[in-house]
TORLOBA-287592 format. One record per residue (C-alpha): residue number from 1; residue in three letters; x, y, z. Coordinates in Angstrom, 3 decimals. Layout:
BEGIN
[atom NUM, ALA, [X, Y, Z]],
...
//
This chain:
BEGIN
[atom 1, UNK, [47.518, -61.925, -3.246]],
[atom 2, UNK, [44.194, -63.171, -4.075]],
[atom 3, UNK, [42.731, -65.000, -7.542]],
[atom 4, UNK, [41.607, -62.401, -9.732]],
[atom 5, UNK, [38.094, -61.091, -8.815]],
[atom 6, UNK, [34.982, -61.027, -10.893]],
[atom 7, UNK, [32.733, -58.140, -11.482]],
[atom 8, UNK, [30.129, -58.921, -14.290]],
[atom 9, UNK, [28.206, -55.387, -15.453]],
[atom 10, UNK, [25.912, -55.582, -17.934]],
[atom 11, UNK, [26.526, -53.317, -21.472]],
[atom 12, UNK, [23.375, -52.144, -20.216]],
[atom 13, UNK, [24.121, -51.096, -16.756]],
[atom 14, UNK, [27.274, -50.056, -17.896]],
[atom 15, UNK, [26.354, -47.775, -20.592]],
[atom 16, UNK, [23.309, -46.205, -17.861]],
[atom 17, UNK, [26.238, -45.218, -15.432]],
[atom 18, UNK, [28.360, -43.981, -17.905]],
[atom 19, UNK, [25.294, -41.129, -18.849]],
[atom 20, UNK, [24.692, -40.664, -15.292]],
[atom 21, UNK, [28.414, -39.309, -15.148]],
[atom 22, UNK, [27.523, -36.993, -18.371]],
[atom 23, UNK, [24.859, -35.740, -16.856]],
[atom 24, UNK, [26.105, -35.106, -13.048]],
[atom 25, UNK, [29.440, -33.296, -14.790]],
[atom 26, UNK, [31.120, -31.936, -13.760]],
[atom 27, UNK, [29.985, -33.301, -10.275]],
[atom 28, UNK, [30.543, -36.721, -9.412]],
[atom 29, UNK, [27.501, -38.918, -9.634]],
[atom 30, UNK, [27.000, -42.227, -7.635]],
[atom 31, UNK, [25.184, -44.810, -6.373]],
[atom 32, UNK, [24.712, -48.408, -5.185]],
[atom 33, UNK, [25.309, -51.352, -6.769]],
[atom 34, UNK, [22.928, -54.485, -6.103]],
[atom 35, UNK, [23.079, -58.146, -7.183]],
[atom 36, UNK, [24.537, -61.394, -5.805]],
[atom 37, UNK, [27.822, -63.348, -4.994]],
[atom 38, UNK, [28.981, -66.047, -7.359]],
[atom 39, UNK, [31.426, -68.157, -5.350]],
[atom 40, UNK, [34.209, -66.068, -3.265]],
[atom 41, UNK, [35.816, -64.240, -6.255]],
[atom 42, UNK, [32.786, -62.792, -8.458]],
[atom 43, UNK, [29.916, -60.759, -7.967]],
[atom 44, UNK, [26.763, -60.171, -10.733]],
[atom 45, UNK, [25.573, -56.745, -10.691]],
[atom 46, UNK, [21.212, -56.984, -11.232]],
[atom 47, UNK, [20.393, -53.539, -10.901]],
[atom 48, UNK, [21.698, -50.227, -9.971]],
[atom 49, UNK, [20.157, -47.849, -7.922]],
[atom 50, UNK, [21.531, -43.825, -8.464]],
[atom 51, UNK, [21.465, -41.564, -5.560]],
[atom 52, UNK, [21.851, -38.217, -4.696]],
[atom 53, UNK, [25.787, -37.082, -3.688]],
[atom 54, UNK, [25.335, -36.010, -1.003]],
[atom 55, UNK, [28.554, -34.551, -0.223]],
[atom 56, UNK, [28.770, -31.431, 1.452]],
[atom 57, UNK, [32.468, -30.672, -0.052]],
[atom 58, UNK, [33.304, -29.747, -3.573]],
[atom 59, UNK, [31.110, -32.304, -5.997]],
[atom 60, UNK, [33.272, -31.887, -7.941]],
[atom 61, UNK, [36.179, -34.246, -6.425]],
[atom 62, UNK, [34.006, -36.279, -3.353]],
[atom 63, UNK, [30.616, -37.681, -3.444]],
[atom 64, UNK, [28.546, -39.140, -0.639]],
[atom 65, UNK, [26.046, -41.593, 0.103]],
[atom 66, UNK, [23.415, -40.867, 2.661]],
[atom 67, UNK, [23.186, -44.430, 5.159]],
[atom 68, UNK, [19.628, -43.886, 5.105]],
[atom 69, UNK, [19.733, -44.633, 0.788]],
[atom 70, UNK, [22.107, -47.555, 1.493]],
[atom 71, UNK, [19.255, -49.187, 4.305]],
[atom 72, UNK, [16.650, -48.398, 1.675]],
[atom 73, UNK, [18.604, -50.528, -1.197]],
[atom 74, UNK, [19.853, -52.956, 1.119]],
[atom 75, UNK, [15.903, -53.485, 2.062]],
[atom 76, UNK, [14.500, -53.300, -1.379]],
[atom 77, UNK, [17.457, -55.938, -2.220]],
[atom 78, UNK, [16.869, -58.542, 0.570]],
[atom 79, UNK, [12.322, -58.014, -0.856]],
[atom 80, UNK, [14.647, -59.173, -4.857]],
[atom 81, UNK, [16.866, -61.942, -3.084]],
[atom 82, UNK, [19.476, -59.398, -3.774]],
[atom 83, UNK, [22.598, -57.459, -1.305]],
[atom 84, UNK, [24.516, -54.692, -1.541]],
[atom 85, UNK, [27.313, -55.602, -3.177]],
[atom 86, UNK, [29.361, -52.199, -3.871]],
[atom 87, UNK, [29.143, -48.366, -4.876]],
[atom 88, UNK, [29.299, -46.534, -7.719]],
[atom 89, UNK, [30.678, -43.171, -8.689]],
[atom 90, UNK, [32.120, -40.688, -11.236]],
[atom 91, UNK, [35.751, -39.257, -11.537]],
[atom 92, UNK, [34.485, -36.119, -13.996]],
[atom 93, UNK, [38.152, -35.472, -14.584]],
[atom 94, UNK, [40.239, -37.742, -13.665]],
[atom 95, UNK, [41.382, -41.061, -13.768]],
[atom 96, UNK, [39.900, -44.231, -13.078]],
[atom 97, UNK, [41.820, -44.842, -10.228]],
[atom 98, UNK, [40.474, -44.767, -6.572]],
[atom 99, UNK, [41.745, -41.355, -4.737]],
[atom 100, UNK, [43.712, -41.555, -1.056]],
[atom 101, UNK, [39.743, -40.774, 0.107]],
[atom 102, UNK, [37.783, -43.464, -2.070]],
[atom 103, UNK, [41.006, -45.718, -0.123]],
[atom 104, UNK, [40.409, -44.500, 2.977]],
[atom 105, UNK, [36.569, -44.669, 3.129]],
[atom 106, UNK, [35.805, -47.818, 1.180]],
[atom 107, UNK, [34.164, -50.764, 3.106]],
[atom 108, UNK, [36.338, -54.064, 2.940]],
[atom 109, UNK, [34.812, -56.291, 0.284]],
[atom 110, UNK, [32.615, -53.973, -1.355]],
[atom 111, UNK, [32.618, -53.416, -5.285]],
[atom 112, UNK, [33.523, -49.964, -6.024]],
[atom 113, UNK, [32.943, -49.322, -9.498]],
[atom 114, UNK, [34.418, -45.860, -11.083]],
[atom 115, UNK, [33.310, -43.965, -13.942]],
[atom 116, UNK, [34.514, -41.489, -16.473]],
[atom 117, UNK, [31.980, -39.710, -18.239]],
[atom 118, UNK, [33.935, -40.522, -21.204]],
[atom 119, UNK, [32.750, -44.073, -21.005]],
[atom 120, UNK, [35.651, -45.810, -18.979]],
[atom 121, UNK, [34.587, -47.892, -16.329]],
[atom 122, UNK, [37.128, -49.535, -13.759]],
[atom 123, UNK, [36.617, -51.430, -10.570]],
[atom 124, UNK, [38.552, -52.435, -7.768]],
[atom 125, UNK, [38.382, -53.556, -3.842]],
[atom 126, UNK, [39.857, -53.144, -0.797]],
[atom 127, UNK, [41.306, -56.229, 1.365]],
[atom 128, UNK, [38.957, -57.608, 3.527]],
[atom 129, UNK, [41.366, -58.210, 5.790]],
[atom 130, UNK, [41.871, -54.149, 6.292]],
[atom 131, UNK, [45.077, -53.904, 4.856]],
[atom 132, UNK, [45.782, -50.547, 2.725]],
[atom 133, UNK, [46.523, -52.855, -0.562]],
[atom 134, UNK, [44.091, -52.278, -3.201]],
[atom 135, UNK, [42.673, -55.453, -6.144]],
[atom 136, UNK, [41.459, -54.689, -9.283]],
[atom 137, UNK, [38.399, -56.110, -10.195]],
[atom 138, UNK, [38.357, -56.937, -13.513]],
[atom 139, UNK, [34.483, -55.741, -15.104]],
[atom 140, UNK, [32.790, -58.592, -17.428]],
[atom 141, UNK, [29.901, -57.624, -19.607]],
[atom 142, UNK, [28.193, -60.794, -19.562]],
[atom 143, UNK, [26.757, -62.803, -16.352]],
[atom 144, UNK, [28.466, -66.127, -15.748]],
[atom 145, UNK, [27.130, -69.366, -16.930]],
[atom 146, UNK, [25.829, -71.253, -13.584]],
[atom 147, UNK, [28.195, -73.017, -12.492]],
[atom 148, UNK, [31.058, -71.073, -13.147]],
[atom 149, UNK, [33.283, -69.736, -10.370]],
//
């Protein structure tokens, strides 16, 4: 296993995603998360972009992203000196854990970041290497001081 990985969220951003999942219940809301890598283990959120779900299955328990909204962040990133570094999305009722199709769908080293409308917020990863083995990503509100890992 890993060291411990980093997300840092601001309260701000945090608080914004939490009343995007309000206001999408009792769909799932979601979106892409854009900022920059701090060393191997961390990753500073800047901004967050919301986008439409796209899903054409029950809203209610999937989302999706259209690829064409993930080119258009990842461009207006790269114009910011930012990347893509994860997704974003609701669980209206249920836990914050990732379901067997946020698993099975989730991009190796990508942020995912889950919601409850409640105002929980969780994150966690999938190995880079491919395995099935989850990490939790434990969610700072601050950015880290330069320098720090």
């Amino acid at each position: 296993m890993s060291a411990a990985r980093s997300l840092y969220l601001s309260t701000a951003d945090r608080n914004q995603l939490v009343r995007e999942a309000a206001v999408a219940y009792p769909e799932e809301c979601c979106g892409i998360l854009l900022g920059r890598r701090q060393g191997t283990e961390s990753k500073v959120v800047e901004e967050t972009r919301a986008v439409p779900n796209t899903s054409t299955m029950d809203r209610r328990r999937s989302y999706a992203i259209d690829p064409l909204a993930v080119l258009a962040a990842r461009d207006h990133g790269r114009s910011a000196g930012r990347e893509v570094i994860g997704f974003y999305h609701s669980h209206p009722d249920a836990g914050l854990r990732p379901s067997a199709r946020d698993r099975a769908e989730a991009w190796p080293d990508a942020s995912y970041v889950i919601i409850s409308p409640r105002g929980g917020v969780a994150c966690w990863e999938s190995r880079a290497d491919g395995g099935a083995a989850l990490e939790a990503v434990a969610v700072h509100d601050a950015a880290p001081l330069p320098g720090d890992p």
